[in-house]
C-alpha positions in Angstrom: 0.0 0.0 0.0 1.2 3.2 -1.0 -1.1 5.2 1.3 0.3 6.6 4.7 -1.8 5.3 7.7 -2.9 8.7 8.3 -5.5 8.3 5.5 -6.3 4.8 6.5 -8.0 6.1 10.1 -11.5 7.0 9.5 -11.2 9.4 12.4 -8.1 11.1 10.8 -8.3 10.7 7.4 -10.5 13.3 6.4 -8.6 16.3 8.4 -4.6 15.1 8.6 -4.4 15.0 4.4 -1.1 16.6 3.8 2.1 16.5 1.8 3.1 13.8 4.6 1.0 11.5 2.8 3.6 12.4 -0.6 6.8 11.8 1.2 5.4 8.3 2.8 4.5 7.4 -1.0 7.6 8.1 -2.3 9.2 5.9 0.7 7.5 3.2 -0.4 8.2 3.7 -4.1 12.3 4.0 -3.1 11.9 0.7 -1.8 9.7 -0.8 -4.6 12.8 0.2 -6.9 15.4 -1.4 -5.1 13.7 -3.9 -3.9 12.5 -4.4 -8.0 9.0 -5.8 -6.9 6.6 -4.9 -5.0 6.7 -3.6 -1.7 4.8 -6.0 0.1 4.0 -9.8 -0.4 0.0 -10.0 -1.6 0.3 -13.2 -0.9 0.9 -12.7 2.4 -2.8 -10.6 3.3 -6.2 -11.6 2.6 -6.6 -9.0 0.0 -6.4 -5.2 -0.2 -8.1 -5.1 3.3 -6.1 -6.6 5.3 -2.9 -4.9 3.7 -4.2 -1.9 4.8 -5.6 -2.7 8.0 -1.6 -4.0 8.9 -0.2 -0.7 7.5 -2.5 1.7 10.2 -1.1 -0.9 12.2 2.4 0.1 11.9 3.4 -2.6 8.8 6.2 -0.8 6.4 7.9 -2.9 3.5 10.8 -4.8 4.5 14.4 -3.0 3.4 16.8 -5.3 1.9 20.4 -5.9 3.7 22.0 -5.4 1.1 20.5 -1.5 0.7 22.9 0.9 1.2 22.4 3.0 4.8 21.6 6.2 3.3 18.5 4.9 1.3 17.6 2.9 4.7 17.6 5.9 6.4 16.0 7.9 3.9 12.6 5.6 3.9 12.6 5.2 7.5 12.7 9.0 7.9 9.8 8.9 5.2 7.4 6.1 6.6 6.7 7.2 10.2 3.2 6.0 12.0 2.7 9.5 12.7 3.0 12.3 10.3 4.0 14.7 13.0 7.4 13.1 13.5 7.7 12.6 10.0 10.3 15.0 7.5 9.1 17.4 4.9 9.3 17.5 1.2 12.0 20.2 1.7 13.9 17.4 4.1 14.2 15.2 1.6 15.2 16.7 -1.3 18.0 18.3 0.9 18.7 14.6 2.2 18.9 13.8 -1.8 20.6 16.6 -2.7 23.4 15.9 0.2 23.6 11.8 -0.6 24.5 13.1 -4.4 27.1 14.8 -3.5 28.9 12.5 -1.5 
């Protein structure tokens, strides 16, 4: 699921829409890419429901060992239960802009 468990509470969703919901997206995409398939198992969940019900739970996509610490560090920034601790757009692309240059 590429939705951030903010939209996923009923109580929530409707009021705590921001561009946290973006950066937890393109968390999961990051690790989609490296990961080259999806980011969680379907097979695992009895369907779409369930997925989601695991994600307001606190379920995030499993990071590879072999991905390098930055991009680790990157997602988990990204992916936080609650949008309040998470980063901004601006945080990441200056996280980006400093991993590029190093």
């Amino acid at each position: 699921s590429y939705m951030a468990p903010e939209l996923l509470n009923p109580m929530t969703s409707a009021t705590r829409y921001s561009s946290s919901v973006d950066v937890y997206a393109f968390a999961v995409i990051c690790n989609t890419l490296w990961r080259r398939e999806n980011a969680y198992d379907k097979d695992k969940f009895n369907g779409v429901l369930h997925l989601l019900q695991e994600v307001a739970n606190g379920l995030r996509p499993n990071i590879p060992a072999d991905c390098p610490p930055n991009l680790r560090e990157l997602m988990e920034m990204c992916w936080v239960q609650d949008p309040r601790d998470g980063v901004t757009l601006v945080v990441v692309l200056t996280f980006l802009s400093q991993v590029t240059e190093e």
